[in-house]
Phi, psi and omega in degrees: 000140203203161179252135189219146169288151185203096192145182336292178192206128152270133181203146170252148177197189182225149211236141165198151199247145195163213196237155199278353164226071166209003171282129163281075180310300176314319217267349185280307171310348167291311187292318181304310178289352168250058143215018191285328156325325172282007200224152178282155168191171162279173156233132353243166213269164150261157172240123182281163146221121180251135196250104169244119180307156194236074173293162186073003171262149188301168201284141158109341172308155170204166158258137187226143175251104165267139198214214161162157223277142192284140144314166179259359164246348174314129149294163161279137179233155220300171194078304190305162146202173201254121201246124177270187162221099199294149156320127161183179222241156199197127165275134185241150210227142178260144189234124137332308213187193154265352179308273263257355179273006161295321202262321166312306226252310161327331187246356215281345152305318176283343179273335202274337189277317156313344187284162200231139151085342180242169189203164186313135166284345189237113188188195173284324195282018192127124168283125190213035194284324177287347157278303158259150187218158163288146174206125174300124154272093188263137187285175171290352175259347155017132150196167176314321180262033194223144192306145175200166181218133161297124181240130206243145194225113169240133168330105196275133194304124184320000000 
């Protein structure tokens, strides 16, 4: 775990809101790659998952974006939609595998409540999530057994 600058980052994906265990994660990251053709993006890109609150969804509800990263003239194409990730400061938490991201995203609280001087964009004081958002980073070589990280984006405290 590490405190790290991060940003800005464009990036498209496709989107869906629930309770994360009724989310069909595999089958959204399925959908996404076969439409990855349709957006301009470098090579080669990283892949997002964006962790979001979901208002106006029942309690317990979240929004997950699985996306990846955009030109800055791609269009968005229809279905699709655009998550930037504005410059900011994040704490990143490193994952093994994939085993490891439940358990990763499960402690990542006990990490934030350590931190001397920084705090949440998303928390008991106020959400702000919908600007910043939390996110998984997977590199362009991603496989199930290969390292990825969690970026959770914090403040520094009033």
């Amino acid at each position: 775990m590490d405190i790290v600058s991060f940003g800005p980052v464009r990036t498209i994906g496709l989107r869906v809101v629930g309770k994360p265990q009724d989310i069909d994660f595999h089958g959204l990251w399925e959908a996404v790659e076969q439409r990855i053709d349709e957006v301009a993006k470098p090579d080669p890109c990283e892949f997002f998952g964006f962790c979001r609150c979901a208002a106006g969804h029942p309690k317990g509800s979240m929004e997950y974006v699985a996306a990846f990263e955009a030109t800055a003239d791609s269009q968005v194409p229809t279905g699709m939609i655009e998550v930037d990730v504005p410059e900011a400061h994040f704490l990143r938490v490193t994952v093994p595998n994939m085993a490891g991201i439940g358990p990763a995203w499960a402690g990542v609280g006990e990490e934030i409540a350590r931190l001397e001087g920084w705090s949440p964009y998303c928390g008991p004081d106020g959400c702000d999530c919908a600007t910043a958002a939390s996110f998984e980073l997977y590199p362009p070589d991603y496989g199930p057994e290969k390292e990825c990280h969690l970026y959770v984006p914090i403040r520094p405290r009033a």
